[in-house]
N, C-alpha and C positions, 0 to 999 in steps of 0.2 A: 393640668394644663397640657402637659406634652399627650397626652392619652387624646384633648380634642382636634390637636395639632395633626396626630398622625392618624386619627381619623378622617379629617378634612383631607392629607393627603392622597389617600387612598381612594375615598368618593371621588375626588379633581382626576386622581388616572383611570378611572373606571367611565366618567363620563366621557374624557376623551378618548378614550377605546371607542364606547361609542360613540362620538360624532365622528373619528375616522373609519370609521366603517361605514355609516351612512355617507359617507361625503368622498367616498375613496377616488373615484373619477375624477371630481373635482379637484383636489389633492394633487393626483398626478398630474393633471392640466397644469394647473400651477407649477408646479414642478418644471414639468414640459416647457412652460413659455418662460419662467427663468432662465432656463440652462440657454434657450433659446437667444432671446435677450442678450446673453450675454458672450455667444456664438460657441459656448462648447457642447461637446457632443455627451448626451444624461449618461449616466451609469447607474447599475442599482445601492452603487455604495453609500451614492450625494442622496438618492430618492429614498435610502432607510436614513442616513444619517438627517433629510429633512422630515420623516417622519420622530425621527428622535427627537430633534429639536421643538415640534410641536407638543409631545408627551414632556418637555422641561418647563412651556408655558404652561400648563395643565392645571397650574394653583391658581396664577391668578386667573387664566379665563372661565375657570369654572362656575364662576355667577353667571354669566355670558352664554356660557355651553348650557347651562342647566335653565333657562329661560329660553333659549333658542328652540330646545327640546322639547319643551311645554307648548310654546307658541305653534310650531310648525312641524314637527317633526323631528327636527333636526338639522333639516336640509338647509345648506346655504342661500340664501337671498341675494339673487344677481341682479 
């Protein structure tokens, strides 16, 4: 059980490596228009710790990531 557990984990960060890499621009964009938003000025500590926080969702969106990849590439759909 725990052998499929931490197999699944490790596919979920390996997929989201890549969709942030394919999606990098986008990512920072996001980024960008939050900090903005909310009127403070970005730094790169918020813009890794929001890339962190996307490698913590990694489990569950990885059905999502791994269909997105199939489908299109990878690329977000705006």
């Amino acid at each position: 059980m725990i052998t499929y557990l931490l197999t699944y984990l490790i596919i979920s960060q390996i997929l989201m490596i890549i969709f942030l890499q394919i999606n990098k621009d986008e990512i920072v964009e996001q980024y960008l228009n939050t900090e903005k938003r909310r009127g403070d000025e970005p730094s790169s500590f918020w813009l890794n710790f929001y890339i962190f926080v996307h490698l913590l969702k990694a489990p569950f969106l990885a059905p999502m990531i791994f269909l997105l990849i199939l489908g299109n590439g990878g690329k977000l759909i705006k």
